[in-house]
C-alpha positions as CSV (number, residue, x, y, z in Angstrom):
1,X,13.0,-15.1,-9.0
2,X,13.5,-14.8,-5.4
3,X,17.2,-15.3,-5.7
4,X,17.5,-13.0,-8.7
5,X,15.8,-9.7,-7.0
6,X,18.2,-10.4,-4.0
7,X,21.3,-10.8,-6.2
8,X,20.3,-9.6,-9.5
9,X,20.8,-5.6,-10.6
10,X,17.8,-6.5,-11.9
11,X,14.2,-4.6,-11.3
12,X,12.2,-5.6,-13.8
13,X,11.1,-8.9,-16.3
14,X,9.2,-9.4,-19.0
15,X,6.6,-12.2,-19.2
16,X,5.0,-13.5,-21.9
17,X,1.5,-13.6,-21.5
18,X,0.3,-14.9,-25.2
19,X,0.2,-14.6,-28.8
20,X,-0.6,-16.0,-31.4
21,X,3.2,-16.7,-32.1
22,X,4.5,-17.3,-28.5
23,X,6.9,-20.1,-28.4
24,X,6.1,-21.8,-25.2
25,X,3.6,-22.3,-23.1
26,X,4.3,-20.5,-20.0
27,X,2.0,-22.9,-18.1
28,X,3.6,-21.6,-14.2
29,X,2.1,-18.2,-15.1
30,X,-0.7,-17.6,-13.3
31,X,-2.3,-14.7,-10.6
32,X,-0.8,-16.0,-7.8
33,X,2.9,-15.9,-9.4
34,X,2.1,-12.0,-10.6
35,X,0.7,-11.3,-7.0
36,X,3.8,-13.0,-5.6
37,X,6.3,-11.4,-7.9
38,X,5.0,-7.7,-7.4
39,X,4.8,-8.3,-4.0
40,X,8.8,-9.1,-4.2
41,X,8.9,-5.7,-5.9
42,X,9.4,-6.4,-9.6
43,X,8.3,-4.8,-12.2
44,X,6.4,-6.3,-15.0
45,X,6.4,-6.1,-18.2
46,X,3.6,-8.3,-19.7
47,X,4.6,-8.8,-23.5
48,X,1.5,-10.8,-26.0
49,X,3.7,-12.3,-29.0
50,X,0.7,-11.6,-31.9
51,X,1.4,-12.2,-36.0
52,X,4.8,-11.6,-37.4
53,X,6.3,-9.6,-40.6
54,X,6.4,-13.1,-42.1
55,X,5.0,-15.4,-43.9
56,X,2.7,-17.7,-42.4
57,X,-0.9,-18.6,-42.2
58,X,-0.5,-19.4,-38.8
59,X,1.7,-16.6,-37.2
60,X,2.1,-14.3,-40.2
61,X,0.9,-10.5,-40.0
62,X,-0.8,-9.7,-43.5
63,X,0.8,-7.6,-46.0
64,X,-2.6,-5.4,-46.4
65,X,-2.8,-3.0,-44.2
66,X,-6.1,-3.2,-43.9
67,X,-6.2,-6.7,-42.3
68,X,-3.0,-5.7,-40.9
69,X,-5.3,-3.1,-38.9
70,X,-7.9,-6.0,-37.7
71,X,-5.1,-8.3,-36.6
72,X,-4.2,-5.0,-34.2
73,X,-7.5,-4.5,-32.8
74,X,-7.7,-8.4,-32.3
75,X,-4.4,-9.1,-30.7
76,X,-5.2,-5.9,-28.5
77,X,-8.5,-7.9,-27.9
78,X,-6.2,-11.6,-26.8
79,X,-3.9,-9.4,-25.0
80,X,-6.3,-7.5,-22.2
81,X,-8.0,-10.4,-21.7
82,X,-5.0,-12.1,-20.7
83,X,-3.8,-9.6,-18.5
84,X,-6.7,-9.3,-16.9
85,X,-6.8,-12.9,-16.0
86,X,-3.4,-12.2,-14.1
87,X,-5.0,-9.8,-12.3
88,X,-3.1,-7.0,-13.8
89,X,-4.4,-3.5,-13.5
90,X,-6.1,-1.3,-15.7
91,X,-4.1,1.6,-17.0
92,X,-1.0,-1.2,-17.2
93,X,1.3,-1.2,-20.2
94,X,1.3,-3.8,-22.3
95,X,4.1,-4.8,-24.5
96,X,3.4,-5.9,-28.4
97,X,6.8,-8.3,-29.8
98,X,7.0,-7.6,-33.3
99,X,10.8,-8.7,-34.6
100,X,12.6,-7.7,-37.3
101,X,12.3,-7.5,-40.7
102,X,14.7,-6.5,-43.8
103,X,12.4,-5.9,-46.6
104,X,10.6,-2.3,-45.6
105,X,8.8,-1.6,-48.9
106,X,6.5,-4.6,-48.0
107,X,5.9,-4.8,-44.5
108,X,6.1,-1.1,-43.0
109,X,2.7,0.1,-44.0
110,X,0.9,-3.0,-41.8
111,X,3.4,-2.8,-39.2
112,X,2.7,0.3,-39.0
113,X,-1.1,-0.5,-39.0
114,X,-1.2,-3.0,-36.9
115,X,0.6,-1.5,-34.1
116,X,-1.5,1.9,-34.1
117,X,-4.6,-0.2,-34.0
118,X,-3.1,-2.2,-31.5
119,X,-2.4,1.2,-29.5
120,X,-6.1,2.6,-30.4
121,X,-7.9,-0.3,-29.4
122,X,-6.0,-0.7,-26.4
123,X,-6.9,2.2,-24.7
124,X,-10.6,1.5,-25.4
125,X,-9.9,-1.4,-23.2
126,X,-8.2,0.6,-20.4
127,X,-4.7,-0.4,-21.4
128,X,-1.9,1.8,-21.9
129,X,0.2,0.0,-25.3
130,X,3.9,-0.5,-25.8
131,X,5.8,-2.1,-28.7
132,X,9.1,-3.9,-29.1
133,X,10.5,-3.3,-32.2
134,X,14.1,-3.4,-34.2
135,X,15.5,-0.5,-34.3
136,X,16.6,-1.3,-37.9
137,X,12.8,-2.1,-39.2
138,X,9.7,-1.4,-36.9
139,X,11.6,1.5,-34.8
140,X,11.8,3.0,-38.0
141,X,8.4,2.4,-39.0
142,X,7.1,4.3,-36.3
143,X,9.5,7.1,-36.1
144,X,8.8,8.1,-40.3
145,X,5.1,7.8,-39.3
146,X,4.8,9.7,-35.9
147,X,3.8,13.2,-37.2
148,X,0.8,11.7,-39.4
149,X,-0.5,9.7,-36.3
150,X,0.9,10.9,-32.8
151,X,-2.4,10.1,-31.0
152,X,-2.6,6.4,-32.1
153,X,1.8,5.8,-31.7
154,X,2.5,3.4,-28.9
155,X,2.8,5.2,-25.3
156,X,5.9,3.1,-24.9
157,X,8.5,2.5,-27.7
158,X,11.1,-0.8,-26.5
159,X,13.6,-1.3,-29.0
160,X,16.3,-4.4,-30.0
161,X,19.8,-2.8,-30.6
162,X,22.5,-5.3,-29.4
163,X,25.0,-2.5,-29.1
164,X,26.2,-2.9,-25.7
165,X,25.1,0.6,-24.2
166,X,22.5,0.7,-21.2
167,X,20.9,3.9,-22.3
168,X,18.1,5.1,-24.4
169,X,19.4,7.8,-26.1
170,X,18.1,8.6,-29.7
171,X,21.1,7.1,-31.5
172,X,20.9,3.9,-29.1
173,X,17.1,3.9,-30.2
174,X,17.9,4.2,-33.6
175,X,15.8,7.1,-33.8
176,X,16.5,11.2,-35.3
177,X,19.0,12.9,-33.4
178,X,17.3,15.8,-31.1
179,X,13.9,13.8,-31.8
180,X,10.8,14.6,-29.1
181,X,9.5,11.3,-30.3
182,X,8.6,9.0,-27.0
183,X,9.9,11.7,-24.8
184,X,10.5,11.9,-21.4
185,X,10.0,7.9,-19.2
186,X,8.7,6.5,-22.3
187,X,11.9,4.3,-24.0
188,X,13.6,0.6,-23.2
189,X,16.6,-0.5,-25.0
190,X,17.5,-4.1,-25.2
191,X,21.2,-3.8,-25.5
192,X,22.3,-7.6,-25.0
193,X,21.0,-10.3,-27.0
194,X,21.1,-14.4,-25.4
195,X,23.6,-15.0,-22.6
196,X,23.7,-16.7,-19.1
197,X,23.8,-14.5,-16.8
198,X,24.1,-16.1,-12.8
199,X,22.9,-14.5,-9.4
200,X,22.2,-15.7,-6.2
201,X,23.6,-19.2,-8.0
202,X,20.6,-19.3,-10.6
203,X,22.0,-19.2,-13.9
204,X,19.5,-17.9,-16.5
205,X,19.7,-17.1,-20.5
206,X,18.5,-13.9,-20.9
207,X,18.2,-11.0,-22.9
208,X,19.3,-7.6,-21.3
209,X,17.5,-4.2,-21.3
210,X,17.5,-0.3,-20.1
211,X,14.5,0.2,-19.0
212,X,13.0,4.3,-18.5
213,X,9.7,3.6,-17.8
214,X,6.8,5.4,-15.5
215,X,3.3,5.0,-16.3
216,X,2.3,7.7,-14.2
217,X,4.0,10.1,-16.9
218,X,2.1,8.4,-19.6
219,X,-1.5,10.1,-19.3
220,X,-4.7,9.1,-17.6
221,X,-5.8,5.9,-19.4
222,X,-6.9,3.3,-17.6
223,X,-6.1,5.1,-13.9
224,X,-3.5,1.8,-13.0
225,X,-0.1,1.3,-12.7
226,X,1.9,-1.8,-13.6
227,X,2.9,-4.5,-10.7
228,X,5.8,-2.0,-9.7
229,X,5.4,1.4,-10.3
230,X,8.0,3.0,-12.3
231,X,11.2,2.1,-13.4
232,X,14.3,3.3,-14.6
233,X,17.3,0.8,-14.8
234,X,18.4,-3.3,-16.3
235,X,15.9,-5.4,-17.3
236,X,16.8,-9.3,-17.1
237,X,14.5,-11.2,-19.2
238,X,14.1,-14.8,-17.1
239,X,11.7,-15.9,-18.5
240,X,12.1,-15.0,-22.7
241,X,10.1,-17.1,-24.5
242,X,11.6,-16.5,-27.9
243,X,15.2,-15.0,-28.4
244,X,14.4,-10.8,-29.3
245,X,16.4,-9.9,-32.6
């Protein structure tokens, strides 16, 4: 990390912080490494990997919406509990990992469910909510179902389109041309799926993002800012968990 925010174009990384379908363990995480790291002046982006538009018994999300809704609320639950064992701040914005999916007749009404309650119950906490999505499936989700729900629609919309272009521009969002939907510091875009990337002569597989980000923008929940302040540039992603799609 050290050698990375000296070498690296880098200002930000994601962390996963838990979930029911996190792939590893992440046992180096603690405080003291979040204290140390936003000391260093990153940004972080705390992601909780909950159930999945699968299915699973173990990591699946539900097809009724209903439970779909629940599973929100609870992984909202899981999520500001861990961040608050990191000693994260109230008012920081946590980031829900939901991959892809192909069949949208079946799974965008709890998606769509689950990431509103996520978003709803989240603020009760003190949290400000953010989702990463494809922009193919869950982006898509969201966008058709913004005007029935704006209040409840993540603050933050990160989206998985492997198309090469740093930006966050609607079509590299996947979202309606000329759209006000997650206006203004609101939008990431992970461009770049796996690769090794090397700084500072630490080689790392990462996934690589656009990040224009600023909590302050993003109303008075909470009254915190994330390790970092705002942010607008590259993401690296160190320490991925699970490969985005």
């Amino acid at each position: 990390m050290d050698a990375w925010r000296t070498d690296s174009p880098f200002g930000a990384v994601g962390i996963y912080i838990g979930g029911r379908a996190r792939a590893c363990a992440q046992p180096q995480l603690t405080a003291g490494w979040v204290r140390k790291q936003a000391a260093a002046g990153w940004h972080l982006m705390p992601i909780w990997v909950g159930p999945q538009p699968w299915n699973s018994s173990s990591t699946g999300l539900s097809t009724d919406p209903s439970r779909a809704n629940d599973q929100g609320r609870e992984a909202a639950d899981g999520a500001a509990d861990a961040a608050r064992s990191l000693g994260l701040d109230a008012g920081t914005v946590l980031y829900n990992d939901l991959e892809n999916y192909t069949d949208r007749a079946t799974w965008d009404a709890p998606v769509v469910a689950y990431l509103t309650a996520w978003t709803v119950r989240l603020h009760e906490l003190g949290f400000r909510a953010a989702a990463y999505v494809s922009a193919s499936s869950g982006a898509k989700a969201l966008s058709d179902h913004y005007q029935q729900a704006p209040q409840a629609m993540p603050d933050v919309l990160w989206v998985a389109r492997w198309n090469l272009a740093a930006s966050v521009t609607d079509a590299d969002m996947g979202l309606p041309q000329r759209t006000a939907q997650w206006a203004g510091p609101r939008r990431a875009h992970q461009f770049r799926g796996d690769h090794d990337a090397s700084y500072g002569g630490v080689t790392i597989n990462i996934d690589r993002s656009w990040v224009d980000v600023d909590p302050a923008a993003l109303g008075p929940v909470g009254g915190g800012l994330p390790a970092g302040g705002p942010v607008r540039g590259p993401l690296g992603g160190p320490l991925a968990g699970l490969p985005f799609s």
